[in-house]
C-alpha positions in Angstrom: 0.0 0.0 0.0 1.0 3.5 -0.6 2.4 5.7 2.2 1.8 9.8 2.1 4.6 11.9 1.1 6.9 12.6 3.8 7.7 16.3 2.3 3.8 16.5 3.0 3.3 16.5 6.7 3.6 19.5 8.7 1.4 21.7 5.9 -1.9 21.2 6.8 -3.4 24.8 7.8 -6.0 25.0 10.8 -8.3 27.2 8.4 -10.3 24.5 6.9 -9.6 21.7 8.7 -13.1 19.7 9.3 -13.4 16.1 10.3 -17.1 14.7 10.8 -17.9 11.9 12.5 -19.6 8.8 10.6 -22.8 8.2 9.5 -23.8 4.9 10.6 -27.4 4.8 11.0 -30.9 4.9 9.3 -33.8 7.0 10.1 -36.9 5.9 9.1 -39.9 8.1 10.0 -43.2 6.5 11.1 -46.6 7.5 10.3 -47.0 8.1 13.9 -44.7 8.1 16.8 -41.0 8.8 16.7 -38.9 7.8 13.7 -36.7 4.1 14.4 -33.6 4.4 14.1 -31.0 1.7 13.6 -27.3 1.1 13.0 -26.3 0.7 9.2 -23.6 -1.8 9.7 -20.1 -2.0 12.2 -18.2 0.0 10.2 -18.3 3.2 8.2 -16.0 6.1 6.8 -15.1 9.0 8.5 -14.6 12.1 6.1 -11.7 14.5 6.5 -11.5 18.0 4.5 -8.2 20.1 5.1 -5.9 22.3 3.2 -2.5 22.4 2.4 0.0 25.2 2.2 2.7 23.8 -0.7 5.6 25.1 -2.7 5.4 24.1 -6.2 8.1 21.3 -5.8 5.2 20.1 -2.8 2.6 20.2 -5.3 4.4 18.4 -7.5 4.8 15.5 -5.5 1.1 15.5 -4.2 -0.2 15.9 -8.3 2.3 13.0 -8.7 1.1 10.7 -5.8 -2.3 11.4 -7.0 -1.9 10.3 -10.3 0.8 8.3 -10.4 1.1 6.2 -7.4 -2.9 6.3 -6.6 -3.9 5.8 -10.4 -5.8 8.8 -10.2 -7.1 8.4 -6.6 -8.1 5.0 -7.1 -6.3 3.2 -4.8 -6.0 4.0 -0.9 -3.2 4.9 1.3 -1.6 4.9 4.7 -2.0 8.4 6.8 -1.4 10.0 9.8 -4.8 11.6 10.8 -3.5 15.5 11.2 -5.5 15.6 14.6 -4.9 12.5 16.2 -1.1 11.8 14.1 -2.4 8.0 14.2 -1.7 6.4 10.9 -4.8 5.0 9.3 -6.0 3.8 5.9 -7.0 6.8 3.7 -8.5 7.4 0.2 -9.4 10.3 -1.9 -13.0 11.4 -2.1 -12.3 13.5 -4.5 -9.1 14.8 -6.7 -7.4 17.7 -4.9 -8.0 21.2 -6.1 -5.1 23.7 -6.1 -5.2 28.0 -5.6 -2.5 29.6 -6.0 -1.2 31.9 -3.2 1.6 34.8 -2.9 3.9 32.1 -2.0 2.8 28.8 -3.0 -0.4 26.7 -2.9 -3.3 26.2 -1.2 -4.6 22.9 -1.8 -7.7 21.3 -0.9 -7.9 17.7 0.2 -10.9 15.7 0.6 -10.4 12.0 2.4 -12.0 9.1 4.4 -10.2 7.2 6.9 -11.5 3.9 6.1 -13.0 1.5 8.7 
């Protein structure tokens, strides 16, 4: 399995860091009374946005990862969660999305550490 480029850690920004717990359950409304609610399964995703701050020779390596080494984000990856730093299996949600910045970029990330 893949590991997260090294060079990477240490840039994720506090500004748009979001983590949400995971959805695990199903609410079904009744036609009267309170709606049941149940657990989906044992084990679900929990979703991770954050940003990066890179140099281009940074987003280099994370546009190469992507692409190369993931196959276009298909494949998952070992990460250490930026809150908890406990390494965890990750995968792209979606393919980054770069801005550039006076001094770099910012770089959007959107993950799920998978059960």
């Amino acid at each position: 399995m893949a590991s997260w480029p090294s060079a990477l850690y240490g840039t994720v920004l506090k500004s748009g860091y979001n983590e949400t717990v995971p959805e695990n359950v199903i609410r079904t409304e009744m036609d009267v009374g309170p709606a049941k609610i149940r657990r989906r399964g044992t084990a679900a995703v929990r979703p991770f946005t954050f940003n990066l701050f890179l140099s281009p020779t940074q987003l280099l390596a994370l546009d190469t990862f992507y692409v190369t080494t993931l196959k276009s984000g298909s494949l998952s990856f070992t990460f250490k969660s930026p809150r908890t730093q406990v390494e965890g299996d990750y995968q792209f949600v979606a393919p980054p999305s770069y801005s550039p910045s006076e001094q770099g970029y910012i770089v959007t990330c959107q993950l799920e550490l998978l059960p």
